[in-house]
C-alpha positions in Angstrom: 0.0 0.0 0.0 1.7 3.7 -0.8 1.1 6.3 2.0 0.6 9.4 0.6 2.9 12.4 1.8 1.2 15.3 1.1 -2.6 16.2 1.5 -4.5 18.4 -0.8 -4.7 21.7 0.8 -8.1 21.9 1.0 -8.4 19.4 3.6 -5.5 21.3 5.4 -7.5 24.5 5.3 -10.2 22.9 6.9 -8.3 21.5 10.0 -6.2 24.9 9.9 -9.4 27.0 10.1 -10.9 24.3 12.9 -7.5 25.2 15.0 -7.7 29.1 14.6 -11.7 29.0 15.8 -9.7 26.3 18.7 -7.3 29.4 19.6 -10.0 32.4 19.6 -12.2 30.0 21.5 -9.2 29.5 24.3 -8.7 33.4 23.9 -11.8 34.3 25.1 -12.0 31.6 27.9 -8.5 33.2 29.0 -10.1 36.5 28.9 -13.2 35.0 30.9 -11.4 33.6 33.2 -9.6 36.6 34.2 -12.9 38.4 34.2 -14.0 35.6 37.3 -11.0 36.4 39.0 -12.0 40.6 39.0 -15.3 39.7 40.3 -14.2 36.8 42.7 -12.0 39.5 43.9 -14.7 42.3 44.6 -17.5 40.2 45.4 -19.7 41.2 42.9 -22.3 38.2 42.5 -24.0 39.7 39.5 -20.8 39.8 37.6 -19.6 36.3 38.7 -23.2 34.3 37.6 -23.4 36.3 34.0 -19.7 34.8 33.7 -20.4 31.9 35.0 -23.5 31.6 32.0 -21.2 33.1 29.7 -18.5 30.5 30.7 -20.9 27.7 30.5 -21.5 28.4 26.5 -17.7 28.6 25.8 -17.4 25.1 27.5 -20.3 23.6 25.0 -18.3 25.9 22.0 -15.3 24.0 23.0 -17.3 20.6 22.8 -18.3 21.1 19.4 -14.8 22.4 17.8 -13.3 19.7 19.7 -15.3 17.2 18.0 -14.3 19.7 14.5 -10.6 19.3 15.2 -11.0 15.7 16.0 -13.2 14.6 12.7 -10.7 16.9 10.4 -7.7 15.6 12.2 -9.2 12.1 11.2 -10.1 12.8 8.0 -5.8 14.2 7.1 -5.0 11.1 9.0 -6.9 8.5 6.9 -5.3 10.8 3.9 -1.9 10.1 4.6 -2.2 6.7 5.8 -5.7 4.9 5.7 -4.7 1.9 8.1 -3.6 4.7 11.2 -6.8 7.4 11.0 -6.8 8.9 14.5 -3.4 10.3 14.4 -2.3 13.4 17.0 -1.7 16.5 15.5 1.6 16.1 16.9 2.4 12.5 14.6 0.4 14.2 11.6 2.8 17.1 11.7 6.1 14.1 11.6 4.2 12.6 8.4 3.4 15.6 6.3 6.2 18.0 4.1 7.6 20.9 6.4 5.3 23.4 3.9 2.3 21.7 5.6 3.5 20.8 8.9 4.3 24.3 10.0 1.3 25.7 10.3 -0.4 23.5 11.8 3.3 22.8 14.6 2.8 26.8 15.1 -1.2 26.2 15.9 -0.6 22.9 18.2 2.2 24.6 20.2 0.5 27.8 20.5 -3.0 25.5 21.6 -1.0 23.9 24.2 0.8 26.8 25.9 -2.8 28.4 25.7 -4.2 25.2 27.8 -1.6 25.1 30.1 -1.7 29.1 30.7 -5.3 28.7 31.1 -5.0 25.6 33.6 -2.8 28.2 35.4 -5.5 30.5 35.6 -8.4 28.3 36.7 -6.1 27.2 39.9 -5.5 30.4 40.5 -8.7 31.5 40.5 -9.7 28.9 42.6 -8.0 29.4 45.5 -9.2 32.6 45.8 -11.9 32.4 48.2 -9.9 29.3 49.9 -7.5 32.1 50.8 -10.1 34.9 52.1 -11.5 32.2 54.3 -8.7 31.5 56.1 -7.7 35.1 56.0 -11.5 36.1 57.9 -10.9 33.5 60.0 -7.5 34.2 61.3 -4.5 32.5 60.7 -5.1 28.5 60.9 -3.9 26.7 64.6 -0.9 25.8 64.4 -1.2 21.8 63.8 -1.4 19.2 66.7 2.1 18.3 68.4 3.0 14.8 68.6 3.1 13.2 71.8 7.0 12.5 73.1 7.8 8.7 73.2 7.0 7.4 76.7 4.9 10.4 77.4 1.0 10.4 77.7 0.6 13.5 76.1 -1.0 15.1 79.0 1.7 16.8 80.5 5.3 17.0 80.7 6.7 13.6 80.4 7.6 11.8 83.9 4.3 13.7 85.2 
């Protein structure tokens, strides 16, 4: 069986396309995000639940390019080698002519530093109020002591 090495660049316009709507949609979550953090921080509820809505839609956005990205990353796949159609981007970009690769290498690195920036964010974010809580109640008690060998633990040892 030949394996092809090059794909029309139709089909690589589609999956390109799919990866910049990927990157605008990670943009904005980004962006989102950030906004939560602002209204986390100044306790404005009103803010926080029309992001929280608004947050909600990018997450069912992201389900359908997701599934986009996946079918078009098939469909290159079963292109350059019908027997292996779920390839990564990252194996795609290995099979096909540096003319093709690169644009689609720029979009996957740029997708993953967006993720893992974003991943930042969210834990961030999240430990926001676990921080005020402790803060309103005081510092935390300092943990329990362990009890001295030999000693009871209700007093000096010996006692």
């Amino acid at each position: 069986m030949i394996l092809a090495d090059r794909v029309p660049d139709h089909a690589l316009e589609g999956l390109l396309n799919a990866l910049d709507r990927e990157l605008s949609l990670l943009d904005r979550r980004e962006r989102q995000t950030d906004e939560l953090r602002q209204a986390i921080i100044q306790a404005d509820d009103a803010a926080m639940e029309s992001l929280l809505d608004r947050m909600g839609q990018a997450d069912r956005e992201q389900t359908l390019v997701d599934a986009e990205v996946g079918a078009l990353r098939s469909a290159v796949s079963a292109m350059l080698d019908p027997r292996s159609p779920t390839m990564k981007l990252s194996e795609l970009v290995k099979r096909l002519p540096p003319g093709q690769a690169d644009p689609i290498e720029r979009r996957r690195a740029l997708i993953v530093r967006k993720i893992t920036e974003l991943r930042r964010l969210h834990v961030e974010t999240a430990v926001l109020p676990c921080g005020w809580t402790r803060c309103s109640r005081g510092a935390p008690p300092p943990p329990p002591t362990m009890p001295a060998a030999g000693s009871t633990g209700r007093g000096p040892a010996g006692s």
